[in-house]
N, C-alpha and C positions, 0 to 999 in steps of 0.2 A: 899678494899671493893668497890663494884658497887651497883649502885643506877638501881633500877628496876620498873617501873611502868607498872601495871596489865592493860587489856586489858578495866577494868571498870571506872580507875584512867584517862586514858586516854580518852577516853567519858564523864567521869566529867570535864576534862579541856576543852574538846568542849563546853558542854552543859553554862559550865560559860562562857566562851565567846563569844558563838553565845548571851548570854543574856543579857552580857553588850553592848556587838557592836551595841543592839537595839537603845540603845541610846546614844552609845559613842563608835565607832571603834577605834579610837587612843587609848582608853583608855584599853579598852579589851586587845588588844596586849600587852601593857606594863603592867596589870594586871597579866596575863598570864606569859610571862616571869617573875615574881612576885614571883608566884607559883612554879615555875617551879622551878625557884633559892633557893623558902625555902625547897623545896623536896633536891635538889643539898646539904643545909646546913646540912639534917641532917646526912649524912656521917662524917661529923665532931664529932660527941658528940651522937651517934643514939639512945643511953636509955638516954640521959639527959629529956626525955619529958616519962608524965605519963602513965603506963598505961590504959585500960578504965576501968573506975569505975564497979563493979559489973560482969569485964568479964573477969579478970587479969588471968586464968588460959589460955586465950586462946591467951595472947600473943602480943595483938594490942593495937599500941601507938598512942596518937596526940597530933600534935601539932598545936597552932594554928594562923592564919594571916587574920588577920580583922575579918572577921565575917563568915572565914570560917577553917574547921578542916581537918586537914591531917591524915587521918589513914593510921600506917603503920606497919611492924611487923619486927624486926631483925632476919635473917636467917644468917648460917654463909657466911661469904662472901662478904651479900647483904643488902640493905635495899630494903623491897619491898613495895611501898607504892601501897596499898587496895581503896583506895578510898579519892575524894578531897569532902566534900559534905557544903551544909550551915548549919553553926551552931542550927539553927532554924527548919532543919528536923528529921524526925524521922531515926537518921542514925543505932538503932539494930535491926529493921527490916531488914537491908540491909546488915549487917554484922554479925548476930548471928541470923539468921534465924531458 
């Protein structure tokens, strides 16, 4: 199984760390690679995490590291993670549009 990050997932790993760098560059980076590692884990175990409440026919799971949610869906194969976002936004606008 390979790990796949969507062209959106990848813009959220920006968008987090250009936000931390603002006030902490060392820290962003090893944030990032953070992220980067729990997306890596979840090949290991890929439906151990829930899927999302109220949208379960459409397949997208998360999980989640500090205070932010990894959305991502098993295809065979793959895991493809959909989006890294903070837990505090409105993330079904963004993915059940």
């Amino acid at each position: 199984m390979k790990l796949v990050l969507t062209k959106e997932a990848e813009g959220d790993l920006i968008f987090i760390g250009d936000y931390i760098a603002q006030d902490n560059p060392r820290r962003a980076v090893s944030f990032i690679e953070e992220l980067q590692a729990r997306c890596t884990a979840l090949l290991d175990q890929p439906r151990a995490y829930p899927l999302v409440p109220r949208h379960e026919e459409a397949g997208i799971r998360r999980a989640v590291h500090g205070r932010y949610l990894i959305f991502y869906r098993v295809d065979p194969g793959a895991v493809v993670v959909l989006h890294i976002l903070a837990a505090e936004m409105n993330y079904e606008r963004l993915l059940f549009p």
